[in-house]
N, C-alpha and C positions, 0 to 999 in steps of 0.2 A: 350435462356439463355446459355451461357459461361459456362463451365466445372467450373472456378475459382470462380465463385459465390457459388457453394456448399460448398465451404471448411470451411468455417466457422458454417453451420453446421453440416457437419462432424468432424471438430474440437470438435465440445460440443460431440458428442453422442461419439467418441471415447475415452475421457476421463471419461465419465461417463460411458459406458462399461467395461472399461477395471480395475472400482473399482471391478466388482463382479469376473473377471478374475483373479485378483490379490490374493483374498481368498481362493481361490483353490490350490494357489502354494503355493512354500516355501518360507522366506524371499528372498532367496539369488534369485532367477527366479524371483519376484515381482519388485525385484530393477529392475535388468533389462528392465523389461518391461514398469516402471514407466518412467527410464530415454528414452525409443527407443522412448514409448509415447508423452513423454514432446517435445523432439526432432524432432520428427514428426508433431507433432501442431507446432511448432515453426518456421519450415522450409514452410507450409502450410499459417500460418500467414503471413510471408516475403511473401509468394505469391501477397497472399489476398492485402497487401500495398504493391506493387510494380503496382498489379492491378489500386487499384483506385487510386493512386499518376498519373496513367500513362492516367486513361481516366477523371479526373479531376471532376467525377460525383461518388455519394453515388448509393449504388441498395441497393432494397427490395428483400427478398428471400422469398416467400412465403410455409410455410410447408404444407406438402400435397395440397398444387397449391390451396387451398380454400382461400377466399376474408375473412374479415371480416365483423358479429362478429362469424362464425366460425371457422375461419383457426387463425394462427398465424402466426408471422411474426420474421424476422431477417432482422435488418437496418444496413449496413454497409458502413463508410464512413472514410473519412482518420483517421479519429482520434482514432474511434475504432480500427482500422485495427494496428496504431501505439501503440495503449496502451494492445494490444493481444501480439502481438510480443515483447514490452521490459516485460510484466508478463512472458510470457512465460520463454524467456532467462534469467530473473531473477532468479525464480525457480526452471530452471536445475541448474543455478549455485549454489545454496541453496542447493540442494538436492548433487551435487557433494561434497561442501565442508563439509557437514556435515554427510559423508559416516561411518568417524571411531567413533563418538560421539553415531550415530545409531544403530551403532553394540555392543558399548559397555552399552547403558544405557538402552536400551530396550530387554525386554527378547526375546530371540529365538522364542518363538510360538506365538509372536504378531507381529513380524516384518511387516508379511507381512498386516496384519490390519492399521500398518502405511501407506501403500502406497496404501491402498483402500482410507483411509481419504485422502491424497495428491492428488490423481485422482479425487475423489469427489466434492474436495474445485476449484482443476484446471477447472472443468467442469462448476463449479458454478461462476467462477471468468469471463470464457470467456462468459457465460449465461449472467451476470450482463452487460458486455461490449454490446454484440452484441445485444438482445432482445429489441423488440419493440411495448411488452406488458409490461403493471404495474403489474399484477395478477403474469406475469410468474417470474418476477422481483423480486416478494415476495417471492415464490416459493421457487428460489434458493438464495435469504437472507439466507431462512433456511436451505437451503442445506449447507451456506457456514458455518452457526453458527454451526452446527452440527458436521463437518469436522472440524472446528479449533479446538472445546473444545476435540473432539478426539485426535488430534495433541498433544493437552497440558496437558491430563491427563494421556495418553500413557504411560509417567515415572512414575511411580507409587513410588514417594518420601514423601508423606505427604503435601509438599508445593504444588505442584502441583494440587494435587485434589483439596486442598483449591481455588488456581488460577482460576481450571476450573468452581468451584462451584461460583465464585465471577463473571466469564464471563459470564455465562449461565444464573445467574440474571442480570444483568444487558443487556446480549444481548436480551434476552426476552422483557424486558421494554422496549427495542428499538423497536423490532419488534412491539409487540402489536401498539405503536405509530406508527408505518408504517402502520402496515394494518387496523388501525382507521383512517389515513389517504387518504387512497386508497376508502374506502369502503365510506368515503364522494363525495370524486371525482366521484365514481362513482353514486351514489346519485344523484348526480348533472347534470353529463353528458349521464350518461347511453354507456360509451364507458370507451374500456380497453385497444387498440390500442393507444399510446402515440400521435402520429400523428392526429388519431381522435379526440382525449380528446383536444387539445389544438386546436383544431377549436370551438369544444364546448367551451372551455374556453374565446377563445375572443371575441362570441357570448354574453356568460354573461356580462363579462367583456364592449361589448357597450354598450347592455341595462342596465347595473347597479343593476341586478337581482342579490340576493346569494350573496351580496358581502363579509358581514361576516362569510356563512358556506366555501367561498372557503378561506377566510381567514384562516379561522381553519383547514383546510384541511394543506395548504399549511405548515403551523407553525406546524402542528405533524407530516409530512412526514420530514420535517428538524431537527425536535427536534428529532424524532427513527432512524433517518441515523447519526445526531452528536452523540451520546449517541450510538450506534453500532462503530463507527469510535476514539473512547476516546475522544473526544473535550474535554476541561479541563470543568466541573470538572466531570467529567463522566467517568474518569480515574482508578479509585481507584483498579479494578482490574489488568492493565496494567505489573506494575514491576513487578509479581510475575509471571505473569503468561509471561513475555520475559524472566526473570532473572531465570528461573529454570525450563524450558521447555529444552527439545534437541536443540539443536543446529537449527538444519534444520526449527523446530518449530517457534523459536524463529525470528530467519531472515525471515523465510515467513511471518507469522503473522505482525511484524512490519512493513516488504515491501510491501506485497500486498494486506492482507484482509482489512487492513481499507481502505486501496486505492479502493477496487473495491465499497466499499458504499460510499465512496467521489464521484467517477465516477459515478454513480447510481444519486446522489444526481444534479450533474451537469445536466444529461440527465434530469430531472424531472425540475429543472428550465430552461433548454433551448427549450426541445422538448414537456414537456411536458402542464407546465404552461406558459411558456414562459417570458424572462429573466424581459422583461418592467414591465410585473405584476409583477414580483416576487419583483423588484426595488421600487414598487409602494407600496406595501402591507409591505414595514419596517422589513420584517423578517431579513434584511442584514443586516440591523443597529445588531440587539442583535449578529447576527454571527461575526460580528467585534468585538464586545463590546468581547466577550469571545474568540475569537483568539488572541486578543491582551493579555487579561489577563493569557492565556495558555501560549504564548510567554515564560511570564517571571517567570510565579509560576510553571513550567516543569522545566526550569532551575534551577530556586532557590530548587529544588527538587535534582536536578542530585549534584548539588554540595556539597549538604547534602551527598551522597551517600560513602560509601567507598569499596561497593562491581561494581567492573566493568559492571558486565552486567545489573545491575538494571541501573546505571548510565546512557548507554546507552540508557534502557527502559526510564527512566524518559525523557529523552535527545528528545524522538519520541513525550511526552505530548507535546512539545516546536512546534516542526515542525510542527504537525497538526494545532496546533494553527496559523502557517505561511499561510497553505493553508485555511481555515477558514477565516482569515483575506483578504485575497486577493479578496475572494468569498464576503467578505463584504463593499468592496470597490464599488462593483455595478457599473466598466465599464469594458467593453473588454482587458482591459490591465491587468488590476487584476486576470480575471477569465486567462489568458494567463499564468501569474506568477502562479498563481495556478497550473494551470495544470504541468508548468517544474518544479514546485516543487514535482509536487507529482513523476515524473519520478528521477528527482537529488536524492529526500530521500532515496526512495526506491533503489538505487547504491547504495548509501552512507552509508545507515544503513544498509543495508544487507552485505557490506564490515567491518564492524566496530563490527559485531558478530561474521562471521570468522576467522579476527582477531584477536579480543579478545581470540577467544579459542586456538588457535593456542598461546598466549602470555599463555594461562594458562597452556597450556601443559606443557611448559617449567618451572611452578612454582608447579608444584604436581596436577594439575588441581585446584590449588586455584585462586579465581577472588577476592580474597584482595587485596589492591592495595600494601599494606605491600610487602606480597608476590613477587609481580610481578615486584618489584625493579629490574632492570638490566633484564626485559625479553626482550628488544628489541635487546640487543645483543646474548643471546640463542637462538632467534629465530627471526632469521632478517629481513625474507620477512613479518612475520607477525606485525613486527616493522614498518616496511614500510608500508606495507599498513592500519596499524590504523592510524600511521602519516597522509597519506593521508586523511584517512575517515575525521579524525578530521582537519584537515587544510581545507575541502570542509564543512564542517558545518559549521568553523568560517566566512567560505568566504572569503577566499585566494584567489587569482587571478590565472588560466587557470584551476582550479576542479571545480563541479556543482554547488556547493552552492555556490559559487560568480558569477554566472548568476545568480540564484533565486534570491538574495537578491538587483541585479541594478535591477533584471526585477520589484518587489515589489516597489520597490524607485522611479523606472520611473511611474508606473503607478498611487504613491499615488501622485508624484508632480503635481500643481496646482489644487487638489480635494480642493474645498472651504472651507469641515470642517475637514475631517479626512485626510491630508497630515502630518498635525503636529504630531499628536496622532500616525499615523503610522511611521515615519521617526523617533520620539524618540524613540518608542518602537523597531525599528528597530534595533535601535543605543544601547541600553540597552539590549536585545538580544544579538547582536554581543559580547559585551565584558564581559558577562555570559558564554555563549559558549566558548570566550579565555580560562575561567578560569577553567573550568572545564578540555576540552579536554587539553590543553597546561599543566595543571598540571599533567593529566596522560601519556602525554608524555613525558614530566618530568620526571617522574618517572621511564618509563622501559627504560629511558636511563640512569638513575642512577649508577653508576659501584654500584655491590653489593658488601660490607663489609664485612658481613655475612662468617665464615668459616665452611667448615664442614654442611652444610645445605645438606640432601640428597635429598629433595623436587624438589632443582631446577638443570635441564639438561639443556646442547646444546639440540637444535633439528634440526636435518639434515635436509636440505628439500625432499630427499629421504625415509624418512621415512613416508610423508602426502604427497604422491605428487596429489592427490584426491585435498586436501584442498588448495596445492601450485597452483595449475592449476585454482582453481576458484577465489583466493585472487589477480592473474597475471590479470584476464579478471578482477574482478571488477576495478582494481587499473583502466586497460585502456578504460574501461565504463567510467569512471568516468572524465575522462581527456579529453575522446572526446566527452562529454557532457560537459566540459567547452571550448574547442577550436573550437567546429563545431556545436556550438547553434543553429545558426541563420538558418540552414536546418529546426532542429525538430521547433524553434520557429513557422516557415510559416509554418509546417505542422499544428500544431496547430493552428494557427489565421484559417489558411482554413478549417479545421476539422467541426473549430466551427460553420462557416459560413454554413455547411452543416447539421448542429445540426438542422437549421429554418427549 
């Protein structure tokens, strides 16, 4: 075995170490440690895909060298390896641009409690990717539920709690439906290895044995990963708890935790049931049915909204429902669009919360949209880069979301029933998103009338250069994900090939 095969997990246990490390120090030590941490996995992960891009084969990392069903396993192949490193480098950017938000909303003697739950959630995120058991998978579901509702109730504002109390019901209802799920499968198969379990599965699957407990099986593990994920209408906790979380909370949460039970859910229909059955058994039809109607009642929500960061929040009901649909399209092209969707969002919306804040500084920290009249001239790079965020959700040509949205289109054209259904809703989507985001940029380019207002200042970029440094990287994340697709595309299509 190759030294670079460990890294991954290494990867997990040093993030998951380095929570109970972080308790012991003081905020200001904890930061550092989280960001050397994040930094260190991330440069590890670039390893780890450079690795298997370079020998064109997935490896098994077996822990404590045992076979199963005692030992456990880590399966690593391009895809994971690619969705470690853009988590990774997501979340140091999150955690940089949301350095002064950190310091000023959270008390002093919990800081460092924040960056246990960040370490926590990191370790559960790379767990979820890499793992190549179902049991361990549940595992850290709840490592991850535990880590966010910490993230989001850390600010101790009244909304908040309420937020976390609304996620913690509703993540639980998801869980239980995972590990009612799980606990059939295993009924059935008597294996916990995903590799194993889907031999068993197409064992059943010829002889025509169990057709309707794997059925059930199959429909609760997707129904507890949507409803963990917000699929609409499973949302309802969603805006409170993006819209009045910190900063850092808020961009992670949107970017990566429902990503990692989207990715979770992938693995389970590709490795573990495998994608034919899953195509077979009609569960895609209803994931369609409800991505599409996500689509457009997240939208019709955000434009309701007049507070910016729920807007955003609601604006993420909308994209999930993008990657949902894609997943319910049921061919290779779709689960493709899915997957760059889920990497475009996660730039885009985690650009579009730094943003935002950075626009609010400059208005008193109000996210009124009242307010925020003329902040893109007080605060220009973060003018700039919501512009972007939002010209790459409408699907502007060379930002991400105008990949996602030809990759969606190409994949729905000639499906015999659902092309129409998705090209409208497509098409109805698109000019929802105009109206929302194009209004609020409208807006802080507004010259302000207003005299005498002390609320609103210039803001230097010398004065956040923390938040100027991560807003510069997402702008050109986001650009070279719409001009140099076609690389991560193939990493994808082959990832997935390595999924069988």
């Amino acid at each position: 075995m190759e030294f670079v095969q460990n890294l991954p997990f290494i990867s997990i246990i040093l993030s998951l170490f380095s929570g109970p490390l972080s308790s012991v120090l003081d905020g200001k030590k904890a930061k550092w440690v989280n960001i050397a941490v994040i930094s260190i996995i991330s440069v590890m992960s670039a390893a780890v895909l450079a690795y298997v891009v370079g020998t064109g084969r997935s490896f098994v990392y077996r822990m404590g060298h045992f076979p199963a069903p005692w030992g456990n396993e880590i399966r690593v192949g391009i895809l994971e390896a690619l969705m470690a490193v853009f988590f990774c480098v997501i979340m140091l950017l999150c955690m940089v641009g949301g350095v002064r938000e950190r310091e000023q909303q959270i008390e002093e003697t919990k800081q460092n409690l924040y960056y246990v739950m960040v370490n926590l959630l990191l370790s559960s995120l790379l767990a979820l990717i890499y793992t190549n058991d179902l049991f361990t998978a549940y595992v850290f579901v709840e490592i991850n539920t535990i880590s966010a509702c910490g993230l989001i109730m850390i600010r101790q504002n009244g909304r908040t709690i309420e937020a976390a109390t609304r996620y913690m019901i509703m993540s639980l209802l998801g869980s239980g439906l995972l590990l009612l799920g799980i606990c059939f499968l295993y009924d059935l198969t008597g294996q916990l290895l995903m590799s194993n379990i889907q031999e068993a599965v197409r064992a059943l699957d010829a002889s025509g044995q169990y057709h309707i407990p794997l059925l059930v099986s199959v429909v609760l593990m997707s129904v507890g990963l949507a409803i963990k994920s917000a699929l609409y209408p499973f949302h309802a906790w969603l805006p409170d708890a993006y819209g009045y979380s910190t900063l850092s909370s808020a961009a992670i949460l949107s970017s990566l935790v429902s990503k990692g039970y989207i990715f979770l859910l992938i693995k389970i229909f590709y490795r573990v049931i495998g994608f034919g059955i899953v195509r077979e058994s009609k569960v895609i039809h209803i994931l369609f049915v409800f991505g599409i109607i996500g689509m457009i009642m997240g939208s019709l929500s955000a434009i309701k909204e007049k507070n910016i960061r729920r807007m955003i929040a609601y604006s993420s009901v909308a994209q999930i429902g993008y990657i949902y649909m894609g997943f319910g399209l049921g061919t290779l092209l779709g689960v493709i669009a899915s997957i760059y969707h889920i990497l475009s969002h996660a730039a885009t919306k985690s650009l579009l919360f730094v943003a935002a804040s950075g626009l609010t500084d400059s208005a008193g920290d109000s996210t009124d949209f009242l307010d925020l009249t003329g902040a893109g001239y007080r605060n220009k790079l973060a003018g700039v880069a919501f512009t972007v965020g939002s010209l790459s959700m409408v699907g502007f040509p060379i930002f991400s979301g105008f990949i996602s949205k030809l990759l969606f289109a190409q994949a729905a054209v000639g499906h015999e029933i659902k092309m129409l259904p998705t090209l409208i809703a497509l098409a109805i989507s698109t000019v929802l998103n105009a109206l929302y985001f194009m209004r609020t940029v409208i807006r802080i380019y507004t010259p302000e009338r207003r005299l005498g207002n002390e609320k609103q200042r210039a803001v230097p970029l010398r004065e956040q250069p923390a938040k100027s440094t991560a807003l510069i990287c997402f702008i050109v994340l986001n650009i070279f994900l719409g001009l140099s697709s076609e690389p991560v595309i193939q990493m994808i299509r082959t990832g997935l090939g390595m999924f069988m």
